[in-house]
Structure formats: structure tokens, C-alpha cells
C-alpha positions, 0 to 999 in steps of 0.5 A: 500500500502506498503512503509517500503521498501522505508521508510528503503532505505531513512533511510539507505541512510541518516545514510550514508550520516550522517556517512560520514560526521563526521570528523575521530576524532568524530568517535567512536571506541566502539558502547556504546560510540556512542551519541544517540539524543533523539527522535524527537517529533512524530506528524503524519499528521492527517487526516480529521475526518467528522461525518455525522448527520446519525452517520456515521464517515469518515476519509480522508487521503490525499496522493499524492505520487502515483495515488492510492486511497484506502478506507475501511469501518468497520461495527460494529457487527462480529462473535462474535454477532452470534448465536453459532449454526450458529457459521461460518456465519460471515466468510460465510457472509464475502464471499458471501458478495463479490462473490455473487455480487449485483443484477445488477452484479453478483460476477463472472461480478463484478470480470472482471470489476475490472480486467480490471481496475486493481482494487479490491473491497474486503470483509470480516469479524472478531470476531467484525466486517465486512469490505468492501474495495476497491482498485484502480487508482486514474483515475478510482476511480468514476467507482470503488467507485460506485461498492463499493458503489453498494456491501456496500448497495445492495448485492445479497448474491446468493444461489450458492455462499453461497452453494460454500461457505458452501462446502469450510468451510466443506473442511476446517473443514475436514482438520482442525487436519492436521495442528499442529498450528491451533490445538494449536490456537484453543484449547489454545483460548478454554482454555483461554476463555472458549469453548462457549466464542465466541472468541473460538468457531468453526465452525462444520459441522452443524452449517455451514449447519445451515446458510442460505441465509436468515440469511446473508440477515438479518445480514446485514439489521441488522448491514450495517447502517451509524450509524455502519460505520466508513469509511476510504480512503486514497489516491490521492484525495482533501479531500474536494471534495472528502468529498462534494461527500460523504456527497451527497452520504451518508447524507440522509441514514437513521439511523439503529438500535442501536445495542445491546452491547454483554456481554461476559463470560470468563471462563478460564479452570482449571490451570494444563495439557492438552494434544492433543495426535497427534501421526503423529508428533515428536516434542511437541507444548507447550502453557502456557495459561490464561487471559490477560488485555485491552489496556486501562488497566493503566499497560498497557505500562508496560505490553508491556515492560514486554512482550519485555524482557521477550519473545518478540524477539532474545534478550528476556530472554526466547530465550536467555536461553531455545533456546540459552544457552539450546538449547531445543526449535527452538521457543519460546516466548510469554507474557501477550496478549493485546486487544482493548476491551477485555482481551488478552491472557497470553500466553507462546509457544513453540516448542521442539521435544518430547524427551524433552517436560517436560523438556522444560516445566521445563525450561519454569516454572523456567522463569517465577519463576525467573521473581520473583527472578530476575526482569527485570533489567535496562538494559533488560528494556532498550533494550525493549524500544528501541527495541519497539520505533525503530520499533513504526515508520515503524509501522505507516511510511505511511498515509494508517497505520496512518489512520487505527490506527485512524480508530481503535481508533474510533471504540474502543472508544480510545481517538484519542491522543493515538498514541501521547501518546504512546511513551510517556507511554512507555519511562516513565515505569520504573523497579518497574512499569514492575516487578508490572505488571509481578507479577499481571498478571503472575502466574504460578498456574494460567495457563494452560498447553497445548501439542500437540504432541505424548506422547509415545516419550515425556522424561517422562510421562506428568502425572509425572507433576500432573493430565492430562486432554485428549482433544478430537479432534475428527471431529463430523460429519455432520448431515446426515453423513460423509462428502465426502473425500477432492478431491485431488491436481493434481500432 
């Protein structure tokens, strides 16, 4: 449930309030000669950590300013654990999942019995997990928790509904080179990691083909098991009731498996140029890409000052220079990408028109030599730091944000104090700290250049710039044939 809204309108409305109170003599006349108290100290209210001795972990987050409850479990275990020639199934089995129902409803009765109770019970599935989360009135919480329940431990997985699902994914593949974005995404992630790294891989016709219902009814067999769950909800409710419920509920579900760690490969493409010849678009899209870090890496806070200044928003080098002062890009930004429990991206975008594409990957190769010539300074560093303090409240202002940071940091492993630390890592990063982290992890040698977009407009030959490799595009077909044409839109 979303409360940023509420949360700005009683800060604006308390400023106000503090504002007109100062007496005219204490007013500033110059911004810069405003007083800013620091920070009060940040302790959000924690919720209630419950390990069952099946291995399941249970969060509950009391919150009564409305009569809504909402929970989600995440299920360890996602696309990333698929077997590449069945690369899709996650996000089929994320589908079907819900739509196929449970053997007492089908998915099309479970949806009218939400409607009617204007409540949602939803499922999904990501590179490392798979969720199930229900929404609802604090008043019809038993009925929609029992469909939840139903769908977490008893689903059907219907023939038709994954024959839907599959015919979806074929649609979607099919349409999948008319957005210049998704090209972008897609082909930077095969760069970065590697094509046959499972953060980069895509789905094609015959591996969606290739899923069948039996694999969905294995996968979850597999992995839905209490000692794979960590079960999150957050609402109207007393925790202790709502926690001698669950233990009833779920105390004597046997342990499943332990599940196999993954060990992943990541193979970064060759420094140089790539190109995506899209001849239908007038402007160039240009990704600079390569390895990043975790986020348990000891520069981590340093990195994340880094990335504020150098591309992080309005005030950033990048946009002050290529965007505002030259005036080639309507986009751009980036910096060293981040992840829980496996490297981010470094990655540098932007968008330019196709007059001046090697142009603006002149300028974007001059920032980051100038990075080494001229470090961030004290007071770029400065404005980071605020800028991602300001804005580290409204990202946890409610207890359903506080709960899923907890969630997050059950699940990767994170020790539950990290939030508390976090402002504190970053306010101690200093100018030594991110002009270190910049010249470790930012190497223009070491990326790899991608552009979309059409190269007989492009100011100059992209091959002007050193050895090109071409990237085919190209849709393979479906086992047996091509694929009927997308039924248009009604107009």
C-alpha cells in the first residue's frame, strides 16, 4: 500500500508550520546560510521475526492505520535454477501458478471470489525466486488467507492455462525487436554476463514449447517447502494471534529438500563495439557495459556515492555536461550496478539521435577519463549524500517497505542491522574512499560498447572507433515453423 503521498503532505505541512514560526530576524536571506540539524537517529519499528522448527521464517508487521492486511511469501529457487532449454518456465510457472487455480477452484472461480471481496491473491516469479501474495480487508482476511493458503500448497497448474500461457510468451517473443529498450536490456545483460549466464538468457520459441505441465508440477514439489519460505504480512492484525494461527497452520509441514546452491559463470564479452543495426529508428541507444560488485562488497557505500555524482540524477556530472552544457543526449546516466548476491552491472546509457552517436560516445569516454583527472570533489560528494539520505526515508516511510527490506535481508543472508547501518556507511565515505572505488571498478578498456540504432545516419562510421562486432537479432523460429502473425488491436 502506498503512503509517500501522505508521508510528503505531513512533511510539507510541518516545514510550514516550522517556517512560520521563526521570528523575521532568524530568517535567512541566502539558502547556504540556512542551519541544517543533523539527522535524527533512524530506528524503524521492527517487526516480529518467528522461525518455525520446519525452517520456515515469518515476519509480522503490525499496522493499524487502515483495515488492510497484506502478506507475501518468497520461495527460494527462480529462473535462474532452470534448465536453459526450458529457459521461460519460471515466468510460465509464475502464471499458471495463479490462473490455473487449485483443484477445488479453478483460476477463472478463484478470480470472482476475490472480486467480490475486493481482494487479490497474486503470483509470480524472478531470476531467484517465486512469490505468492495476497491482498485484502482486514474483515475478510480468514476467507482470503485460506485461498492463499489453498494456491501456496495445492495448485492445479491446468493444461489450458499453461497452453494460454505458452501462446502469450510466443506473442511476446514475436514482438520482442519492436521495442528499442528491451533490445538494449537484453543484449547489454548478454554482454555483461555472458549469453548462457542465466541472468541473460531468453526465452525462444522452443524452449517455451519445451515446458510442460509436468515440469511446473515438479518445480514446485521441488522448491514450495517451509524450509524455502520466508513469509511476510503486514497489516491490521495482533501479531500474536495472528502468529498462534500460523504456527497451527504451518508447524507440522514437513521439511523439503535442501536445495542445491547454483554456481554461476560470468563471462563478460570482449571490451570494444557492438552494434544492433535497427534501421526503423533515428536516434542511437548507447550502453557502456561490464561487471559490477555485491552489496556486501566493503566499497560498497562508496560505490553508491560514486554512482550519485557521477550519473545518478539532474545534478550528476554526466547530465550536467553531455545533456546540459552539450546538449547531445535527452538521457543519460548510469554507474557501477549493485546486487544482493551477485555482481551488478557497470553500466553507462544513453540516448542521442544518430547524427551524433560517436560523438556522444566521445563525450561519454572523456567522463569517465576525467573521473581520473578530476575526482569527485567535496562538494559533488556532498550533494550525493544528501541527495541519497533525503530520499533513504520515503524509501522505507511505511511498515509494508520496512518489512520487505527485512524480508530481503533474510533471504540474502544480510545481517538484519543493515538498514541501521546504512546511513551510517554512507555519511562516513569520504573523497579518497569514492575516487578508490571509481578507479577499481571503472575502466574504460574494460567495457563494452553497445548501439542500437541505424548506422547509415550515425556522424561517422562506428568502425572509425576500432573493430565492430554485428549482433544478430534475428527471431529463430519455432520448431515446426513460423509462428502465426500477432492478431491485431481493434481500432
Amino acid at each position: 500500500m502506498k503512503r509517500t503521498s501522505l508521508a510528503l503532505l505531513i512533511f510539507a505541512f510541518v516545514t510550514g508550520l516550522f517556517f512560520q514560526a521563526l521570528p523575521a530576524a532568524a530568517q535567512a536571506t541566502d539558502w547556504q546560510q540556512i542551519n541544517i540539524p543533523p539527522l535524527p537517529a533512524f530506528h524503524p519499528r521492527e517487526p516480529k521475526r518467528i522461525a518455525l522448527p520446519n525452517g520456515m521464517i515469518i515476519f509480522l508487521q503490525e499496522d493499524h492505520e487502515l483495515p488492510l492486511v497484506d502478506g507475501v511469501a518468497r520461495i527460494r529457487g527462480g529462473s535462474r535454477s532452470e534448465s536453459a532449454d526450458k529457459t521461460g518456465m519460471i515466468d510460465m510457472y509464475g502464471e499458471v501458478w495463479r490462473t490455473g487455480g487449485t483443484k477445488a477452484q479453478t483460476g477463472d472461480q478463484l478470480d470472482d471470489y476475490l472480486e467480490i471481496r475486493a481482494a487479490k491473491v497474486e503470483t509470480g516469479g524472478s531470476a531467484d525466486s517465486t512469490t505468492i501474495s495476497f491482498s485484502c480487508l482486514k474483515a475478510d482476511f480468514e476467507d482470503v488467507f485460506k485461498a492463499f493458503d489453498d494456491l501456496l500448497r495445492g495448485p492445479e497448474f491446468r493444461a489450458d492455462k499453461l497452453d494460454l500461457a505458452q501462446k502469450e510468451y510466443f506473442d511476446a517473443i514475436s514482438r520482442r525487436n519492436d521495442d528499442v529498450d528491451g533490445i538494449v536490456g537484453r543484449e547489454s545483460a548478454k554482454l555483461a554476463y555472458g549469453a548462457p549466464n542465466p541472468y541473460a538468457r531468453v526465452a525462444e520459441y522452443k524452449t517455451v514449447a519445451a515446458v510442460s505441465r509436468q515440469d511446473l508440477v515438479d518445480w514446485h514439489r521441488a522448491h514450495v517447502n517451509p524450509n524455502n519460505i520466508i513469509l511476510g504480512i503486514v497489516g491490521d492484525f495482533d501479531a500474536a494471534a495472528l502468529e498462534a494461527k500460523l504456527r497451527q497452520t504451518y508447524g507440522a509441514w514437513p521439511k523439503g529438500p535442501a536445495l542445491k546452491e547454483e554456481k554461476i559463470e560470468f563471462t563478460p564479452a570482449k571490451p570494444g563495439y557492438y552494434l544492433v543495426q535497427k534501421d526503423d529508428v533515428n536516434q542511437s541507444s548507447i550502453d557502456m557495459v561490464g561487471l559490477g560488485i555485491r552489496r556486501d562488497n566493503p566499497d560498497y557505500y562508496a560505490v553508491r556515492v560514486f554512482n550519485e555524482a557521477f550519473g545518478g540524477g539532474f545534478s550528476s556530472r554526466l547530465f550536467r555536461t553531455i545533456r546540459t552544457q552539450m546538449g547531445l543526449a535527452y538521457a543519460v546516466g548510469g554507474g557501477i550496478g549493485t546486487a544482493f548476491d551477485h555482481p551488478g552491472m557497470v553500466r553507462l546509457a544513453m540516448g542521442t539521435k544518430s547524427a551524433t552517436t560517436l560523438e556522444s560516445i566521445k563525450a561519454l569516454d572523456d567522463q569517465i577519463a576525467d573521473v581520473a583527472r578530476h575526482p569527485i570533489s567535496a562538494a559533488e560528494i556532498k550533494l550525493a549524500k544528501d541527495s541519497i539520505l533525503n530520499g533513504f526515508i520515503f524509501n522505507l516511510d511505511s511498515p509494508d517497505k520496512i518489512l520487505r527490506e527485512r524480508m530481503a535481508y533474510e533471504f540474502y543472508g544480510y545481517p538484519q542491522d543493515y538498514l541501521e547501518k546504512f546511513r551510517e556507511g554512507v555519511e562516513k565515505v569520504t573523497e579518497a574512499d569514492v575516487a578508490r572505488a571509481a578507479s577499481k571498478y571503472l575502466h574504460k578498456e574494460q567495457l563494452a560498447i553497445l548501439v542500437v540504432g541505424n548506422p547509415a545516419e550515425f556522424d561517422k562510421p562506428l568502425s572509425s572507433l576500432g573493430s565492430v562486432t554485428n549482433i544478430d537479432i534475428t527471431i529463430p523460429p519455432p520448431p515446426g515453423g513460423p509462428p502465426e502473425p500477432p492478431a491485431k488491436s481493434a481500432q
